[in-house]
C-alpha positions in Angstrom: 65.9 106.1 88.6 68.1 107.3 91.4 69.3 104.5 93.9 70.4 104.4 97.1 73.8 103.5 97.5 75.9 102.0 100.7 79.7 101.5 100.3 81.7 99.4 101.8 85.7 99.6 102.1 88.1 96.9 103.8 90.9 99.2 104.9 93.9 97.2 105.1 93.6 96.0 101.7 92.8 99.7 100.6 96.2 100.7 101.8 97.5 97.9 100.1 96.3 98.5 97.0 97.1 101.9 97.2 100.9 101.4 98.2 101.4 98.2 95.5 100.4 100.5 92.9 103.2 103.3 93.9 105.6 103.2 97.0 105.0 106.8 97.3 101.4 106.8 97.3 98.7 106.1 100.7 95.6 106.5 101.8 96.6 110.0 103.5 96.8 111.5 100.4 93.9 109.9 98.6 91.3 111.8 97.4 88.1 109.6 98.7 85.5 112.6 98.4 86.3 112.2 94.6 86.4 108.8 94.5 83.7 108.5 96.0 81.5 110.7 93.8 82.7 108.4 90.9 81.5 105.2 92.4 77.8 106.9 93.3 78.1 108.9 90.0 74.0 110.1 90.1 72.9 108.1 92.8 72.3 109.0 96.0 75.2 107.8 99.2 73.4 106.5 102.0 76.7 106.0 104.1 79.8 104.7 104.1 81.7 101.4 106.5 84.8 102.0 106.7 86.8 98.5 107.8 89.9 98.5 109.5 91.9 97.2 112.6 92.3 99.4 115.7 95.8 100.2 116.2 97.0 100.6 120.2 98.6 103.5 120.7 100.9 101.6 123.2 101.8 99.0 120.6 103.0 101.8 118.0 102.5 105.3 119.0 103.7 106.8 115.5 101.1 104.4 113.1 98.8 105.2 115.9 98.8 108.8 115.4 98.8 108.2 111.6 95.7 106.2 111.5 94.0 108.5 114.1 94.7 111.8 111.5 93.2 109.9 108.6 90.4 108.2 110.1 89.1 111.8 111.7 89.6 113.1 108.3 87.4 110.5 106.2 84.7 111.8 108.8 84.5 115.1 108.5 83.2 115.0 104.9 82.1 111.7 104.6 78.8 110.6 106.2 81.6 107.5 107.2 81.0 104.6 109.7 84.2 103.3 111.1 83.7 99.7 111.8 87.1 98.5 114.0 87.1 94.8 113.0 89.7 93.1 115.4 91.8 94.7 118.2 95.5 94.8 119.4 96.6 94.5 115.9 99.3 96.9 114.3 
């Protein structure tokens, strides 16, 4: 039987698992479609809540522009809600 699956990511501790596992290593160059084929495996992805603080570009222009790259990219393939949890955070 096929089931509906919803998945739900907390993005700041993403990144930080990411990065504790390898310096080297972020989200930018994390393959999510893949990933997330192997959490569904058969089942069928409903969407996707993606949790993460809103960065201000005034507060730090350069993380700013980094999190504004990524986030566009897990939405172009993704069927990807972006859920901004608390503002004026860096």
């Amino acid at each position: 039987m096929v089931k509906r699956v919803c998945i739900y990511i907390d993005g700041a501790n993403f990144y930080g698992g990411l990065t504790s596992l390898n310096k080297n290593f972020s989200d930018l160059n994390f393959d999510f479609e893949n990933y997330i084929k192997f959490l569904c495996k058969q089942d069928k992805l409903v969407k996707i809540y993606y949790y993460n603080a809103h960065v201000k570009k005034k507060i730090n222009d350069k993380i700013w522009a980094k999190q504004k790259i990524y986030l566009i990219d897990c939405t172009k393939f993704l069927n990807v809600k972006l859920v901004y949890v608390q503002e004026n955070l860096v």
